[in-house]
C-alpha positions, 0 to 999 in steps of 0.5 A: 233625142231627135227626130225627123217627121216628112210633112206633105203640104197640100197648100203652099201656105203657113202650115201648123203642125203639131207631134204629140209625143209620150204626153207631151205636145210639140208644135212647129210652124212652117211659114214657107213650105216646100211641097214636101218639108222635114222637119227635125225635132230635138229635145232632151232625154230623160233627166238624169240622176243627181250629181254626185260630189265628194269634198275631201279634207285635209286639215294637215298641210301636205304637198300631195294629197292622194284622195280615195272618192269612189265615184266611179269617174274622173272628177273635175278638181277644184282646191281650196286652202284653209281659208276658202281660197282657190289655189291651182295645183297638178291634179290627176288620176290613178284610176276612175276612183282616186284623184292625186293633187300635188303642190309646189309646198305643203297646204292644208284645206280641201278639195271638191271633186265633182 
């Protein structure tokens, strides 16, 4: 969220100028004011809502792994085989809620998709 406050300056000196806003309060100093300076005041929105996951696995080796998560989204993928090591393989998307990853040869493991 951003915003712009104009700050008339009546002396051409430092100006202090503090915005109080839903509680909380921003000050900006301006060392070398015009006679009218604009100041942009950006800062975060309200924290959003937990990140959500969903690990899939998939004891049985296969060469593609079609994975129903229902998350609502296109996740990022990252695969790991039956020992916890990273392995690349083709991911991709039917839907917002399904995720295919497909191997060059069969492999058991697990994927997390957040």
């Amino acid at each position: 969220m951003s915003a712009q406050v104009a700050v008339e300056v009546i002396q051409a000196s430092p100006v202090t100028v503090e915005v109080v806003e839903d509680g909380g309060v921003l000050v900006v100093e301006i060392d070398r004011p015009t006679e009218t300076e604009v100041v942009e005041l950006i800062h975060p929105g309200p924290q959003g809502p937990a990140s959500a996951f969903y690990v899939h696995n998939q004891p049985v080796a296969a060469d593609t792994w079609l994975i129903n998560h229902n998350l609502g989204f296109r996740p990022s993928v990252a695969v790991y085989d039956s020992g916890s090591q990273k392995v690349e393989a083709d991911v991709s998307h039917p839907s917002v809620n399904t995720a295919s990853i497909v191997f060059a040869v069969p492999i058991a493991g697990f994927a997390r998709l957040n």
